[in-house]
C-alpha positions as MATLAB code, in Angstrom:
seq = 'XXXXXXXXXXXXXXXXXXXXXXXXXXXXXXXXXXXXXXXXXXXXXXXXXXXXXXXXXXXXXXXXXXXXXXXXXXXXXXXXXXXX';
ca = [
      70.429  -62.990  -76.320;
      66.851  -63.509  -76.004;
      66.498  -60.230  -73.020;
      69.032  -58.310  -75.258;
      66.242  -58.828  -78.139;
      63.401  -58.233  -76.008;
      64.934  -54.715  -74.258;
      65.696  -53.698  -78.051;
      62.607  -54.144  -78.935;
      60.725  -52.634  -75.778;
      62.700  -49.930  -76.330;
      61.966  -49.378  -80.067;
      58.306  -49.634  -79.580;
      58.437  -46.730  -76.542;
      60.381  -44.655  -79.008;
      57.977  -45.065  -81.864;
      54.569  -45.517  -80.443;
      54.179  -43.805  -76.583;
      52.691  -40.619  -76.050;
      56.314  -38.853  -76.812;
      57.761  -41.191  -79.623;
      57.538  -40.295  -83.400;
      54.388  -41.366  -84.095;
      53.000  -39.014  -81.382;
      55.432  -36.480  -83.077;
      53.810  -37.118  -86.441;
      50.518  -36.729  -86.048;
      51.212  -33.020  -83.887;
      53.153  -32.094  -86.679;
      50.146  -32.544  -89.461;
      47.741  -31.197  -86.644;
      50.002  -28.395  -86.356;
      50.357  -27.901  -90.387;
      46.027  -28.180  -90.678;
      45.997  -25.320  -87.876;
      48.505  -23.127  -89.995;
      46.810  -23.745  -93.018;
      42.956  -22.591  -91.016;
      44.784  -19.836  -89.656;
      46.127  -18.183  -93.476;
      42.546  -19.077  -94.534;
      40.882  -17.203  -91.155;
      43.436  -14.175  -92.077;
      42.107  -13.990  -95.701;
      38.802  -14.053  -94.582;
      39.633  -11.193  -92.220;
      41.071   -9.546  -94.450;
      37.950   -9.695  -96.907;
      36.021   -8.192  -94.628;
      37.879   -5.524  -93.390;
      37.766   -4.326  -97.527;
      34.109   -4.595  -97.587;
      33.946   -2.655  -94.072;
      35.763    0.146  -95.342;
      33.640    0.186  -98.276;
      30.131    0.044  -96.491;
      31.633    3.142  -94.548;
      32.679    5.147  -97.132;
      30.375    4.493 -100.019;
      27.196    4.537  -99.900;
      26.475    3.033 -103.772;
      28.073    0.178 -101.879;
      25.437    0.187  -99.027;
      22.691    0.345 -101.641;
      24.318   -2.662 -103.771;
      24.210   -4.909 -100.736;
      20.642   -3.465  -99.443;
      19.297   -4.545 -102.977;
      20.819   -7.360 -103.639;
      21.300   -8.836  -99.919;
      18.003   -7.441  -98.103;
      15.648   -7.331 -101.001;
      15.402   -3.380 -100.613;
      13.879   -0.905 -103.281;
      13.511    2.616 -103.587;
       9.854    4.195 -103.352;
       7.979    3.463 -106.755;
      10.426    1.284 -108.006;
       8.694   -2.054 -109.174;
      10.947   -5.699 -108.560;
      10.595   -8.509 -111.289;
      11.447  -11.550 -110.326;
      12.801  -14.243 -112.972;
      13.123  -17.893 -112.590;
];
């Protein structure tokens, strides 16, 4: 009864906690789910660039937005004030 008990329990603790059991299963599966999740928010971010690409090469009021407001860029004789 006793080696009947102990097999049954071997066995339940290989199933559940060795590198192939559930627990093993488990933790891929939510490593699996964060991955999915980075890759939608990677694709988004991809995809928020491409827009912007397409508008720095087609427009150039867009190229001058980001030149000002990114690079600090002015036109000649234009004066910058600077508020705090």
């Amino acid at each position: 009864m006793i080696g009947i008990m102990a097999i049954v329990l071997l066995v339940a603790f290989t199933v559940t906690f060795t590198e192939k059991g559930f627990y093993a299963y488990y933790q891929l599966k939510a490593e699996k789910e964060r991955l999915e999740n980075q890759i939608d928010s990677l694709k988004k971010t991809n995809d928020s660039l491409r827009k912007e690409i397409k508008l720095l090469q087609n427009s150039d009021e867009k190229i001058e937005k980001v030149a000002r407001e990114k690079y600090g860029m002015v036109k000649p004789g234009e004066k910058i004030y600077k508020f705090e």
